[in-house]
C-alpha positions in Angstrom: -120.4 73.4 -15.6 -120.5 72.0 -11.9 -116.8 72.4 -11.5 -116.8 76.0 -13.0 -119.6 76.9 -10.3 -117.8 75.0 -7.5 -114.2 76.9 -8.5 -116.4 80.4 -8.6 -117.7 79.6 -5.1 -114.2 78.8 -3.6 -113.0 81.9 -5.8 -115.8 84.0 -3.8 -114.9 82.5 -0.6 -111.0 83.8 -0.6 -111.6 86.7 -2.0 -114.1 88.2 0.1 -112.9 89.9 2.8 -113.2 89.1 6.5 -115.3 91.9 8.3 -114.1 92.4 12.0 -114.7 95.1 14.1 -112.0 98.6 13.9 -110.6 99.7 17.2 -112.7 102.4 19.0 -111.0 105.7 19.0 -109.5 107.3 22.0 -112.9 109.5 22.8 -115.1 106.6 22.2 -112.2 104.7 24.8 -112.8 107.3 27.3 -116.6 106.6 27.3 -116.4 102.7 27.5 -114.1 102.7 30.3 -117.1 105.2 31.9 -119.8 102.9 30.8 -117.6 99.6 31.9 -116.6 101.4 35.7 -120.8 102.1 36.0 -121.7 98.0 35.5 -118.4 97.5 38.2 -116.2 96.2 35.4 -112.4 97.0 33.9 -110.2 95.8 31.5 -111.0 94.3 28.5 -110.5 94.5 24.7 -112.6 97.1 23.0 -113.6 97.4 19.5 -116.6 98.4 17.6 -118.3 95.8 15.0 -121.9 95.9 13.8 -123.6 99.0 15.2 -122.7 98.2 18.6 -119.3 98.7 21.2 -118.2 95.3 22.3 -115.7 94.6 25.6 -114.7 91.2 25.5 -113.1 89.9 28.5 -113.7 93.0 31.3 -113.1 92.1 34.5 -116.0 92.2 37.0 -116.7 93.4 40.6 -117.1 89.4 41.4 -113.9 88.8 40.1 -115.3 86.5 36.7 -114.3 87.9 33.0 -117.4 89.2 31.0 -118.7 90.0 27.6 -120.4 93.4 27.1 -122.1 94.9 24.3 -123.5 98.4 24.6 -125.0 100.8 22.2 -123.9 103.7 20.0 -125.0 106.2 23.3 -122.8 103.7 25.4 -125.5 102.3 27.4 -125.6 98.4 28.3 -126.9 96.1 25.7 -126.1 93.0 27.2 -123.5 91.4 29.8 -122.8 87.6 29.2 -120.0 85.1 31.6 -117.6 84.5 29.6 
């Protein structure tokens, strides 16, 4: 019995898919780069995961890399050194 449950857990555990963010489309692109230049950042790698747009590495007017996370209207949830 305990080594059926332990096999269905590690069964579980490969077979469930990894959930990562999709790209962001090329509109949705065109806004972030917007929403980036208005906090005085550029660059980064986009995507969208869990309700929200994330930038990971932008580069900021101060010259230090950032992670940004802003909302679905593309306004700024949060802007943490990276």
């Amino acid at each position: 019995m305990r080594t059926t449950i332990l096999a269905l857990g590690i069964l579980g555990v490969l077979i469930t898919p990894a959930f990562a963010g999709r790209p962001v489309t090329d509109e949705e692109r065109t806004k972030l780069v917007e929403a980036l230049k208005a906090q005085g950042c550029t660059g980064g790698k986009m995507e969208f995961d869990s309700n929200k747009f994330e930038v990971d590495d932008a580069t900021c007017a101060d010259g230090k890399k950032y992670d940004l996370d802003f909302d679905q209207a593309f306004a700024l949830l949060k802007k943490k050194a990276d």
